[in-house]
mmCIF file of the N, C-alpha and C atoms, coordinates in Angstrom:
data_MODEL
# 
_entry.id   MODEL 
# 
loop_
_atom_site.group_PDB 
_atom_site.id 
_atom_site.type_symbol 
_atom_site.label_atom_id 
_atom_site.label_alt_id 
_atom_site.label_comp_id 
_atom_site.label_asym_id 
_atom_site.label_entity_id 
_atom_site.label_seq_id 
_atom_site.pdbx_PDB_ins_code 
_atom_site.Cartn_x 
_atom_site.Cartn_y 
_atom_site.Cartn_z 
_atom_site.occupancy 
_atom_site.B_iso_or_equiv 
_atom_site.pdbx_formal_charge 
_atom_site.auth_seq_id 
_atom_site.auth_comp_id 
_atom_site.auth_asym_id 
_atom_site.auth_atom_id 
_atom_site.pdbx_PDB_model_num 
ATOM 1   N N  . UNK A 1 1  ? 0.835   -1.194 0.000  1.00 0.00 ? 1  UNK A N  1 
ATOM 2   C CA . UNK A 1 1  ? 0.000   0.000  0.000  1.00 0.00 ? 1  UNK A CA 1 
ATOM 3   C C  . UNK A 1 1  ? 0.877   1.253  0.000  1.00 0.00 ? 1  UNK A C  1 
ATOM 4   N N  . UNK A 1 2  ? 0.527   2.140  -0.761 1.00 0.00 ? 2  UNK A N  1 
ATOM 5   C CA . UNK A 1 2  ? 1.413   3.435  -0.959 1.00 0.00 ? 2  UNK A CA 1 
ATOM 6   C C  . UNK A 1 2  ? 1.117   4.305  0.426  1.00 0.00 ? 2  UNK A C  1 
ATOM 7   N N  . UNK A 1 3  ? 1.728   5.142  1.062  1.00 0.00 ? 3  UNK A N  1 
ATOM 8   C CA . UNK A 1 3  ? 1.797   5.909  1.888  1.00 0.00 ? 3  UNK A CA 1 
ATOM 9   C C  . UNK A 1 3  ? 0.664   6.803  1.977  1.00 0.00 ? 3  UNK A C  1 
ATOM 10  N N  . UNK A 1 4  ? -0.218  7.124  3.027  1.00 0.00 ? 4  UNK A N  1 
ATOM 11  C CA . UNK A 1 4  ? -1.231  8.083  2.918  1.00 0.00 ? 4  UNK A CA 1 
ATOM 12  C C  . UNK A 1 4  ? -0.438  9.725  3.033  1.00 0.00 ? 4  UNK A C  1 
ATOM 13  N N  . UNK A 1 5  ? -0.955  10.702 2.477  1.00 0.00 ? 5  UNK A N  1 
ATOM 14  C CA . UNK A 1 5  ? -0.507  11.921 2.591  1.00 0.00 ? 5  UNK A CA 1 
ATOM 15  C C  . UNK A 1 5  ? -1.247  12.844 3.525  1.00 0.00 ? 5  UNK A C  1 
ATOM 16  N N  . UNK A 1 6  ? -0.377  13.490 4.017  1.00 0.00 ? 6  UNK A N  1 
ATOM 17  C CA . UNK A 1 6  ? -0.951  14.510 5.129  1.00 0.00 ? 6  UNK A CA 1 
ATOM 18  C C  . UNK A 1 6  ? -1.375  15.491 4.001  1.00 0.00 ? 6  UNK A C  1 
ATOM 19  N N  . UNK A 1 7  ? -2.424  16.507 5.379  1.00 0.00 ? 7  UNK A N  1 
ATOM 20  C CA . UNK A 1 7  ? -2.821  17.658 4.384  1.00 0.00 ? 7  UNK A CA 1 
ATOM 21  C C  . UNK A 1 7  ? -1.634  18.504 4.536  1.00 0.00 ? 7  UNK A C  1 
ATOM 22  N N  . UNK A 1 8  ? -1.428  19.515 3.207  1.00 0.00 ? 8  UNK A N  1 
ATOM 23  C CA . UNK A 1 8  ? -0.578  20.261 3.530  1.00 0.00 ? 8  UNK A CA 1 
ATOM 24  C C  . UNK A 1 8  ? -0.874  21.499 4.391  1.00 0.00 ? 8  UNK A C  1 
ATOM 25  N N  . UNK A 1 9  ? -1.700  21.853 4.289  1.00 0.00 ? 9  UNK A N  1 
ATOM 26  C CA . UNK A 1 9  ? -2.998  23.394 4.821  1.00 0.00 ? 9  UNK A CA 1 
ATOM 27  C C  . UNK A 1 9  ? -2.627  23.033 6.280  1.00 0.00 ? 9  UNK A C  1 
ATOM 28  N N  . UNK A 1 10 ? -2.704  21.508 7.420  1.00 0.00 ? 10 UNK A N  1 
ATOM 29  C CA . UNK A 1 10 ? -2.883  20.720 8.512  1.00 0.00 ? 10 UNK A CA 1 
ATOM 30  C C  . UNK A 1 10 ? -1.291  21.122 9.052  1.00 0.00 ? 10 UNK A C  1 
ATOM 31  N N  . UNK A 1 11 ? -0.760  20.368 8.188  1.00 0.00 ? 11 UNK A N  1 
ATOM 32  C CA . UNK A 1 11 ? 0.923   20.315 8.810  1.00 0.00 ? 11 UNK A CA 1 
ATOM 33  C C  . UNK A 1 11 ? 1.255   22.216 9.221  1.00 0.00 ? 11 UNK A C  1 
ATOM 34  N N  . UNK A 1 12 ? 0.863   22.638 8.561  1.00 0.00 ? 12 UNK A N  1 
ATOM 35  C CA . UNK A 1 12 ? 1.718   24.340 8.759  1.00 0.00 ? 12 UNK A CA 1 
ATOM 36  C C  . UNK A 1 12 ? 0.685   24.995 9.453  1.00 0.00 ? 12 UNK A C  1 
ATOM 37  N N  . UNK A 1 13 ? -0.450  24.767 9.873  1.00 0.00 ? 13 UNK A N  1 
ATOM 38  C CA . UNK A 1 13 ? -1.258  24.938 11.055 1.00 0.00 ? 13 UNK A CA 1 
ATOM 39  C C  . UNK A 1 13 ? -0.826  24.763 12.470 1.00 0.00 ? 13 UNK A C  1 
ATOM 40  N N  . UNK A 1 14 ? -1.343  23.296 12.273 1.00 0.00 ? 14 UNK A N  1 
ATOM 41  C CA . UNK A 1 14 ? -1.225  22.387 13.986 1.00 0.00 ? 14 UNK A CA 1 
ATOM 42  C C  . UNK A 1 14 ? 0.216   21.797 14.184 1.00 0.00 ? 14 UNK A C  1 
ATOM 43  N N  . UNK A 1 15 ? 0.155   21.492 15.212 1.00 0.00 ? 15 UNK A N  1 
ATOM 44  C CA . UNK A 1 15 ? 1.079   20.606 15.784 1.00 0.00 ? 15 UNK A CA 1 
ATOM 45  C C  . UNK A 1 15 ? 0.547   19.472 16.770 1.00 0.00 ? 15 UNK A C  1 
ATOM 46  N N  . UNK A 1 16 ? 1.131   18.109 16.501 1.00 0.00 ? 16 UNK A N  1 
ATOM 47  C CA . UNK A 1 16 ? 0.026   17.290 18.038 1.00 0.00 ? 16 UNK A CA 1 
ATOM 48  C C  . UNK A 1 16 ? 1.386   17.269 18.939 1.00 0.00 ? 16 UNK A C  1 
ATOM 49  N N  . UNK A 1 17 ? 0.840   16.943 20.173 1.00 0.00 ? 17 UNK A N  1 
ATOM 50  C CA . UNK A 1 17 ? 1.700   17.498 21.149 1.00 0.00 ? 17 UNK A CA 1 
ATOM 51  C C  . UNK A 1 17 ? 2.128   15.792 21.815 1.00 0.00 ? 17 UNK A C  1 
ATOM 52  N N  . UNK A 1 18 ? 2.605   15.027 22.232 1.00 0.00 ? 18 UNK A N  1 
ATOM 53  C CA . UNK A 1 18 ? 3.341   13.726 22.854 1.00 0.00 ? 18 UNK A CA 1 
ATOM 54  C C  . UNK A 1 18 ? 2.220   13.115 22.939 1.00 0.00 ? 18 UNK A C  1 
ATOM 55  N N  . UNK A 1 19 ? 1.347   13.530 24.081 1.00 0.00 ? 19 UNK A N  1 
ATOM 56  C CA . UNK A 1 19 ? -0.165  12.848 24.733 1.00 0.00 ? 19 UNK A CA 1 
ATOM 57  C C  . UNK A 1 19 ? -1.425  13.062 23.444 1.00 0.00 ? 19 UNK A C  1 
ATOM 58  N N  . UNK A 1 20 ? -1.344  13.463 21.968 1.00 0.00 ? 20 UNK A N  1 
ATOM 59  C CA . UNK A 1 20 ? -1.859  13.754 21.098 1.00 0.00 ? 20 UNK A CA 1 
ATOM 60  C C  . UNK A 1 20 ? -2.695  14.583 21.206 1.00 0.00 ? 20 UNK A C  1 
ATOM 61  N N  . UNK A 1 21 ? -2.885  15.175 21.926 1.00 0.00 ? 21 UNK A N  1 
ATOM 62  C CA . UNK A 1 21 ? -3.345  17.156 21.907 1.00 0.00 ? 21 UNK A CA 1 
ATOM 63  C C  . UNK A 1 21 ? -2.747  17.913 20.689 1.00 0.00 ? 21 UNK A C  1 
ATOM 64  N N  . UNK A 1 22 ? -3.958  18.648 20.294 1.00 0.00 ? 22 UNK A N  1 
ATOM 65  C CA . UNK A 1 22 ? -3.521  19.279 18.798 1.00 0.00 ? 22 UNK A CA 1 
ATOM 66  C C  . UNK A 1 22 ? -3.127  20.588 19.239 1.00 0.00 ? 22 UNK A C  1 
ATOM 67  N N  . UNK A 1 23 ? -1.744  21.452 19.238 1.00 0.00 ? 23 UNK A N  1 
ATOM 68  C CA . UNK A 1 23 ? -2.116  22.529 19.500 1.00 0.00 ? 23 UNK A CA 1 
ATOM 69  C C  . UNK A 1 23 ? -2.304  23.700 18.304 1.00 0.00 ? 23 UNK A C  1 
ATOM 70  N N  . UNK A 1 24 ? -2.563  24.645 18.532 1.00 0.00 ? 24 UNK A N  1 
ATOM 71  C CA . UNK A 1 24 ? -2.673  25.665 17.620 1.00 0.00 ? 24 UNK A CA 1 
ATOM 72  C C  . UNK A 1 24 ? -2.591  27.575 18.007 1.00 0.00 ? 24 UNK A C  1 
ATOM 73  N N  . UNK A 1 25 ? -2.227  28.220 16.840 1.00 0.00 ? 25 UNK A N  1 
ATOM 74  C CA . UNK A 1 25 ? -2.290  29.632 17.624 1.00 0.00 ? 25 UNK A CA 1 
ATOM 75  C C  . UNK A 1 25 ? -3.201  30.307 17.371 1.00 0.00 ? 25 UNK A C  1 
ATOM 76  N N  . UNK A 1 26 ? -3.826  31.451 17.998 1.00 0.00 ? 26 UNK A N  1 
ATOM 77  C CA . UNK A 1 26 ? -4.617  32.109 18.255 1.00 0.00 ? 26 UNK A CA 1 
ATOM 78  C C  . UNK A 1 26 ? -4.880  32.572 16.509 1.00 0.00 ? 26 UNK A C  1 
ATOM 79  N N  . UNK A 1 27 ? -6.354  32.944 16.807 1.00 0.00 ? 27 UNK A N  1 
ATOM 80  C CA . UNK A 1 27 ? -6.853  32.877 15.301 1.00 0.00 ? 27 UNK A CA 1 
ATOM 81  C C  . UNK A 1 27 ? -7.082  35.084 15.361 1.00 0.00 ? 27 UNK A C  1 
ATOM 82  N N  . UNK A 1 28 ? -6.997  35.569 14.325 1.00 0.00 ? 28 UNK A N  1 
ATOM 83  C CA . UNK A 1 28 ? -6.987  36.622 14.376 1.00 0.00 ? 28 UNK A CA 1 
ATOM 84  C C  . UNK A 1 28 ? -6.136  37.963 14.811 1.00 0.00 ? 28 UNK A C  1 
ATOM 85  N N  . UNK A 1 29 ? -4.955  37.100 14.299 1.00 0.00 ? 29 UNK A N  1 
ATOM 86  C CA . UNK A 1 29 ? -3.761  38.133 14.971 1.00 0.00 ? 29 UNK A CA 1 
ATOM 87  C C  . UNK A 1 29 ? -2.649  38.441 13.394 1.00 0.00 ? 29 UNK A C  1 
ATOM 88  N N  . UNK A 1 30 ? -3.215  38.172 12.581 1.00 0.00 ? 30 UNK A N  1 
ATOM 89  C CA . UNK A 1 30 ? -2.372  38.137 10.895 1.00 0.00 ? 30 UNK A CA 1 
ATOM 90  C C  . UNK A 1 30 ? -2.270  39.790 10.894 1.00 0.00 ? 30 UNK A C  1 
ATOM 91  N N  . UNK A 1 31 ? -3.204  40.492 10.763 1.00 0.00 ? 31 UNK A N  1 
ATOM 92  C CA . UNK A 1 31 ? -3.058  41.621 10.677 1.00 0.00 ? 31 UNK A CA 1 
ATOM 93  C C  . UNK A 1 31 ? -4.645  42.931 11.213 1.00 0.00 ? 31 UNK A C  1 
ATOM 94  N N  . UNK A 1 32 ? -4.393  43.853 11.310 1.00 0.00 ? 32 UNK A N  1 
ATOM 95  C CA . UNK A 1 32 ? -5.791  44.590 11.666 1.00 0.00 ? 32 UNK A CA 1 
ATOM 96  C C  . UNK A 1 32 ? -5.613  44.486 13.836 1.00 0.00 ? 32 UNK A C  1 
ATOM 97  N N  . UNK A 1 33 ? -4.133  44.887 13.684 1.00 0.00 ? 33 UNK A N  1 
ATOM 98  C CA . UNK A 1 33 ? -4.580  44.825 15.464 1.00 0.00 ? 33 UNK A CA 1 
ATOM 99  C C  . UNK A 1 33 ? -4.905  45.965 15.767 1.00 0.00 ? 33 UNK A C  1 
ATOM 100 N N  . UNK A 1 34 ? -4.912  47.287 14.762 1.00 0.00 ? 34 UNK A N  1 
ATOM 101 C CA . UNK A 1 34 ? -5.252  48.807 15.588 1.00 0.00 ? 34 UNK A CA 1 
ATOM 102 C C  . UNK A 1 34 ? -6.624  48.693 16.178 1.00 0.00 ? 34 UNK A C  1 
ATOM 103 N N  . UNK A 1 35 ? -7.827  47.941 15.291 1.00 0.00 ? 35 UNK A N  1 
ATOM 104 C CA . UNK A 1 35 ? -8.823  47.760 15.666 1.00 0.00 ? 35 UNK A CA 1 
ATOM 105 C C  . UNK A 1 35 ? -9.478  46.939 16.761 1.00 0.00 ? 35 UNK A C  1 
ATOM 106 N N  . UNK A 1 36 ? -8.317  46.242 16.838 1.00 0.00 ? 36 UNK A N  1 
ATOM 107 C CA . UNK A 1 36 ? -8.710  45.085 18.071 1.00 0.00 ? 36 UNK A CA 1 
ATOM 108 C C  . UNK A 1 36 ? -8.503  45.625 19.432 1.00 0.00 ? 36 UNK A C  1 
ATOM 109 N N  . UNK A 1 37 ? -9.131  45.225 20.219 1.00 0.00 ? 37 UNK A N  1 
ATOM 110 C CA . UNK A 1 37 ? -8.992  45.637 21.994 1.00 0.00 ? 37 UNK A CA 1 
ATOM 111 C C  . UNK A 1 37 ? -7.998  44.672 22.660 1.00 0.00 ? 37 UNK A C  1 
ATOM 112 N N  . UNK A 1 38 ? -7.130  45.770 23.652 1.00 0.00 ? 38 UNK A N  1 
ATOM 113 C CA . UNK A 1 38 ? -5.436  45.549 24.273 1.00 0.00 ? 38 UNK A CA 1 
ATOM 114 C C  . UNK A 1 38 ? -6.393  43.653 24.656 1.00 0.00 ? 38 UNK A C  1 
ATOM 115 N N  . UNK A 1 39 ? -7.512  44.009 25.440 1.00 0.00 ? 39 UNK A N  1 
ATOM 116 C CA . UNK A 1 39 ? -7.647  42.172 26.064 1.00 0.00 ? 39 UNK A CA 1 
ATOM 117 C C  . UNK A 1 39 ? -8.073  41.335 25.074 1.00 0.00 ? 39 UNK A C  1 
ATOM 118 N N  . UNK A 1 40 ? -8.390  41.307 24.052 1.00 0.00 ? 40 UNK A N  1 
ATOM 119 C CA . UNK A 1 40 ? -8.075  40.352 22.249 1.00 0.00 ? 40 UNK A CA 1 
ATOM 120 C C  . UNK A 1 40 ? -7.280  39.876 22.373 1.00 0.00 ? 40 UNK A C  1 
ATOM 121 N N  . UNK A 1 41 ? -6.211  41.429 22.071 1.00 0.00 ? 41 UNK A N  1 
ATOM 122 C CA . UNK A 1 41 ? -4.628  40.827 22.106 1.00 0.00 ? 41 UNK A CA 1 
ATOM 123 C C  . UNK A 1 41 ? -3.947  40.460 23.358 1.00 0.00 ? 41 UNK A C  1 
ATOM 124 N N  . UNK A 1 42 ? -4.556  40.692 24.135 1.00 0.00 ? 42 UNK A N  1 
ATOM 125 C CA . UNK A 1 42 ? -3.743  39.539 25.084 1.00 0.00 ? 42 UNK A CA 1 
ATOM 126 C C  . UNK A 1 42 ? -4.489  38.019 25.429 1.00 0.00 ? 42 UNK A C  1 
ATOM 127 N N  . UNK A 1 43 ? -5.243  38.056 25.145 1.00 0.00 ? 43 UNK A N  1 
ATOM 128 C CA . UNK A 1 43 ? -5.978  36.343 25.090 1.00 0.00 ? 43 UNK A CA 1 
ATOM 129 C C  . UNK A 1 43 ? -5.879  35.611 24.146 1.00 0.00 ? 43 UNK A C  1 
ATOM 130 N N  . UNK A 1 44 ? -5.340  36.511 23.308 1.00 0.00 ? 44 UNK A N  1 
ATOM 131 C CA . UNK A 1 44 ? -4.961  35.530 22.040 1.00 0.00 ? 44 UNK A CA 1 
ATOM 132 C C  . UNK A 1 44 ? -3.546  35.213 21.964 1.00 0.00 ? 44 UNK A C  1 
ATOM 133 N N  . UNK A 1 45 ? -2.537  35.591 22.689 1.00 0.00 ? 45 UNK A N  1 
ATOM 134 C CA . UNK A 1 45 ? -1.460  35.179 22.565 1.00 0.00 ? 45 UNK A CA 1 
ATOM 135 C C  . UNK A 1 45 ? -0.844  34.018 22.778 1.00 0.00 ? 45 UNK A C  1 
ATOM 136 N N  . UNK A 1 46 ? -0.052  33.700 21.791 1.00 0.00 ? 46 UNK A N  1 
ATOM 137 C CA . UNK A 1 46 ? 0.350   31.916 22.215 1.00 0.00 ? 46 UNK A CA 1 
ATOM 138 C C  . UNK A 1 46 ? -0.527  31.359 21.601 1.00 0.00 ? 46 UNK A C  1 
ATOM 139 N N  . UNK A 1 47 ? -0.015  29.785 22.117 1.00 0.00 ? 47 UNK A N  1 
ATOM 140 C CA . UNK A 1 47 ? -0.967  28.710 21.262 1.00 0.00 ? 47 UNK A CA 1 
ATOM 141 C C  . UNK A 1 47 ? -1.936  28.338 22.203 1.00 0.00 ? 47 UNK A C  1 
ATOM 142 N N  . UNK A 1 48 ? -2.882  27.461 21.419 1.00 0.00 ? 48 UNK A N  1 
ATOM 143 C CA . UNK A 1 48 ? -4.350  27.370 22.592 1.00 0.00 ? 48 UNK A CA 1 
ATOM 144 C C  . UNK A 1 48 ? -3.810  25.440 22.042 1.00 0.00 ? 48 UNK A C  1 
ATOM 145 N N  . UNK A 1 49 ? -4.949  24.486 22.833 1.00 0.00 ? 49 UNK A N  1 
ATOM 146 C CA . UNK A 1 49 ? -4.831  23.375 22.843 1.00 0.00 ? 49 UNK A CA 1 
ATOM 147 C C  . UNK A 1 49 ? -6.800  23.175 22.511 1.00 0.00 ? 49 UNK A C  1 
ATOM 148 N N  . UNK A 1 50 ? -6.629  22.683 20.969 1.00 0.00 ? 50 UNK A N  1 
ATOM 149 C CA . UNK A 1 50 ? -7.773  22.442 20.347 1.00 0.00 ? 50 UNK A CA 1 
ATOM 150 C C  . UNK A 1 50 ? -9.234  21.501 21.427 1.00 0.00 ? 50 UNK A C  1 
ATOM 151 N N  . UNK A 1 51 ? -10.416 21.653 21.471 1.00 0.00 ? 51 UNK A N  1 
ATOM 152 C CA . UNK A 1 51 ? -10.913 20.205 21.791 1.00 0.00 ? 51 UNK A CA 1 
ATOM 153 C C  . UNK A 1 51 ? -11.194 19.346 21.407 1.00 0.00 ? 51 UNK A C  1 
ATOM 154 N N  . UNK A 1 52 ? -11.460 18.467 21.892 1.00 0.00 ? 52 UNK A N  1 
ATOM 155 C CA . UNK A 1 52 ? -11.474 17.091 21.296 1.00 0.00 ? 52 UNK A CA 1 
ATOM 156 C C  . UNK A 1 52 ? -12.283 17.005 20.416 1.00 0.00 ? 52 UNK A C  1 
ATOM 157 N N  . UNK A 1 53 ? -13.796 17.293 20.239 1.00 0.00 ? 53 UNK A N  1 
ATOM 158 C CA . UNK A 1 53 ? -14.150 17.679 18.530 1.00 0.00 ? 53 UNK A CA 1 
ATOM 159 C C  . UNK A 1 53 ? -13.629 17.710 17.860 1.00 0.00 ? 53 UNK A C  1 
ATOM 160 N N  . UNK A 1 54 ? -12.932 19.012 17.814 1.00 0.00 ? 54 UNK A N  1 
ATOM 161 C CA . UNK A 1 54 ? -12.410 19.725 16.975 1.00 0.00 ? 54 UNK A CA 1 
ATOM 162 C C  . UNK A 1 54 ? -10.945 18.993 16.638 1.00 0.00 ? 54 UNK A C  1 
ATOM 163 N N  . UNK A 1 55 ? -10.178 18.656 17.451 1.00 0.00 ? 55 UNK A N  1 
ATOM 164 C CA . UNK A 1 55 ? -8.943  17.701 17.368 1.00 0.00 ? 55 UNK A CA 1 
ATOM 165 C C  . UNK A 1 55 ? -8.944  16.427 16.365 1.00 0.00 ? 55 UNK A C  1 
ATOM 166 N N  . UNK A 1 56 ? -10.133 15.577 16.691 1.00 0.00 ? 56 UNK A N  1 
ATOM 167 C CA . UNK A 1 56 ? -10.701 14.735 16.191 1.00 0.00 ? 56 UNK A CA 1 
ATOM 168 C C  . UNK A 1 56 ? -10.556 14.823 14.710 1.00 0.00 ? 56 UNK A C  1 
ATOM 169 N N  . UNK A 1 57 ? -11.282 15.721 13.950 1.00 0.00 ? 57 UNK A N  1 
ATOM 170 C CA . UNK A 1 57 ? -11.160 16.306 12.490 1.00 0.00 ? 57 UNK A CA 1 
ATOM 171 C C  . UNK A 1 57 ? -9.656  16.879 12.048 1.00 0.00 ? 57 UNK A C  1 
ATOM 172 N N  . UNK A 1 58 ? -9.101  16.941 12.963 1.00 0.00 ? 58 UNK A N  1 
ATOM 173 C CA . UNK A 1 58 ? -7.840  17.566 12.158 1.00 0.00 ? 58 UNK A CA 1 
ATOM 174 C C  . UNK A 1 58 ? -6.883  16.354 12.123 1.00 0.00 ? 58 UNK A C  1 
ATOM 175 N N  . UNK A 1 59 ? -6.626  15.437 12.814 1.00 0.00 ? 59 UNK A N  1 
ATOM 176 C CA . UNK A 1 59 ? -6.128  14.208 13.539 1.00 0.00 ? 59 UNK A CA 1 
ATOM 177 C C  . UNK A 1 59 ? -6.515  13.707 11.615 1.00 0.00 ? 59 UNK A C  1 
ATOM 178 N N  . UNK A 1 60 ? -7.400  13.170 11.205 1.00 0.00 ? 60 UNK A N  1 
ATOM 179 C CA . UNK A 1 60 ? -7.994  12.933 10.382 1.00 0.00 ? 60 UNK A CA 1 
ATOM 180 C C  . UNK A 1 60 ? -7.217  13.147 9.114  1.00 0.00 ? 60 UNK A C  1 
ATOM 181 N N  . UNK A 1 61 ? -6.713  14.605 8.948  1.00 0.00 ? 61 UNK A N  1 
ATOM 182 C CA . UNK A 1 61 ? -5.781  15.138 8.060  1.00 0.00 ? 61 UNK A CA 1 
ATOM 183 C C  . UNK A 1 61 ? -4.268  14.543 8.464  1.00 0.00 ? 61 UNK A C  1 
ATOM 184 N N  . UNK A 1 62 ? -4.268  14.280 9.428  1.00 0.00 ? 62 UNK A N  1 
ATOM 185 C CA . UNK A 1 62 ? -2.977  13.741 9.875  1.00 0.00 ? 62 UNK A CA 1 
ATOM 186 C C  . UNK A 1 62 ? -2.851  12.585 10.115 1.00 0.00 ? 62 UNK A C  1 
ATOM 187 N N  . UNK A 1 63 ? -2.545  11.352 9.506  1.00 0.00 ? 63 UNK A N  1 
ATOM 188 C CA . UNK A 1 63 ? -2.452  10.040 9.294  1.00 0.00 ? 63 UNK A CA 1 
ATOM 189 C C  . UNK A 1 63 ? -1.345  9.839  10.226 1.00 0.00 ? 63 UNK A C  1 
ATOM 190 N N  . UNK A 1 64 ? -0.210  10.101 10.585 1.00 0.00 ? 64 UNK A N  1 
ATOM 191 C CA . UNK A 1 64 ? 0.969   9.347  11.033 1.00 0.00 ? 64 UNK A CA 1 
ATOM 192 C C  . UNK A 1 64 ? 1.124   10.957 12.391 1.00 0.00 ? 64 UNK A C  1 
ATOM 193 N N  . UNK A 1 65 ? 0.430   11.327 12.605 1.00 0.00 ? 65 UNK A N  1 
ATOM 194 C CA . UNK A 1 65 ? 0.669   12.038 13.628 1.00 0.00 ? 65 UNK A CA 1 
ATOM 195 C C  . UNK A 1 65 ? 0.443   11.524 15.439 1.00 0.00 ? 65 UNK A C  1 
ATOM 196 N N  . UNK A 1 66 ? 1.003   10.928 16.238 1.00 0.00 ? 66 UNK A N  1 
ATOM 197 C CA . UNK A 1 66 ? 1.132   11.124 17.292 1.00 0.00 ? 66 UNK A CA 1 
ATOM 198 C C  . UNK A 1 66 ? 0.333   9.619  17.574 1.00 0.00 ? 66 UNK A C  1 
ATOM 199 N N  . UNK A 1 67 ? -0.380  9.955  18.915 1.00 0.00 ? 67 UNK A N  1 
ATOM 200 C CA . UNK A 1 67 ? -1.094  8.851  19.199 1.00 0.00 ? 67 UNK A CA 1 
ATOM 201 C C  . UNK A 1 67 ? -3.028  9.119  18.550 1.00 0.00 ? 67 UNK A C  1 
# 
C-alpha cells in the first residue's frame, strides 16, 4: 500500500503534542490589530490546545501524527 498523505494546509497549522493534543495559535492576529482591543490581544497570545471535537477532524488530516 502506498503511503497516505498529510494535508498540507494541517501540517503548517497544527502541531500534536506527545499525549496527542492538537495545539494551535490564536486565530486573528495576521493583521488589523489597531482595531482590536489591548484584552483580544492579550488572550490571544500563544498557542491554545484544540478540543477534542475539533482535534478529532484535524487528527484525520494527519495520518501518522502522534497517538
Amino acid at each position: 500500500m502506498p503511503k497516505m498523505k498529510t494535508k498540507s494546509s494541517v501540517k503548517k497549522r497544527f502541531k500534536v503534542t506527545s499525549t496527542g493534543k492538537v495545539k494551535v495559535a490564536a486565530a486573528g492576529k495576521q493583521h488589523g490589530m489597531i482595531k482590536r482591543s489591548n484584552k483580544f490581544l492579550r488572550n490571544a497570545r500563544g498557542t491554545m490546545v484544540l478540543s477534542e471535537p475539533d482535534a478529532r477532524v484535524i487528527k484525520k488530516f494527519m495520518p501518522y501524527a502522534g497517538k
